[in-house]
C-alpha positions, 0 to 999 in steps of 0.5 A: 526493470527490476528496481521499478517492481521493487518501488511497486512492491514497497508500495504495496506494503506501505499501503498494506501496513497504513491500512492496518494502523488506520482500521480503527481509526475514526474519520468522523471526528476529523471532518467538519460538523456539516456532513452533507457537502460533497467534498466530505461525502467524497472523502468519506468514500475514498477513505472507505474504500482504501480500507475496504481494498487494502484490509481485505487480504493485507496479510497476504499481500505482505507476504507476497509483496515480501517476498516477491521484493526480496527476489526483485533486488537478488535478480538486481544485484545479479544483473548488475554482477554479470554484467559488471563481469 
């Protein structure tokens, strides 16, 4: 049980991590001239709204996941001590 929160809390940092190297990041330029499709309308609102998401309380969150991670894998690594002994 405690493995799968630990891959849930890396997540979380890597999506934390991701949104702080993409906040200036310009989309715009990477999408085609033709703006008025949907597909480039949906991307647009995906990508803003995973940094409106993630960069609103990423500081926080990486502290948190942090050290919710570490106790994760300490409450593992006791687990499987006691259970070994």
């Amino acid at each position: 049980m405690y493995n799968y929160l630990s891959f849930i809390f890396v997540g979380i940092i890597i999506n934390s991590l991701l949104a702080i190297y993409l906040k200036d990041f310009n989309i715009d330029k990477y999408l085609p001239l033709d703006s008025n499709k949907k597909t480039i309308k949906i991307l647009r609102l995906i990508y803003n709204r995973f940094m409106r998401i993630w960069l609103q309380s990423s500081k926080f969150m990486i502290i948190y996941s942090t050290i919710f991670l570490i106790i994760c894998l300490v409450m593992s690594k006791l687990c499987l001590f006691f259970i070994k002994n």
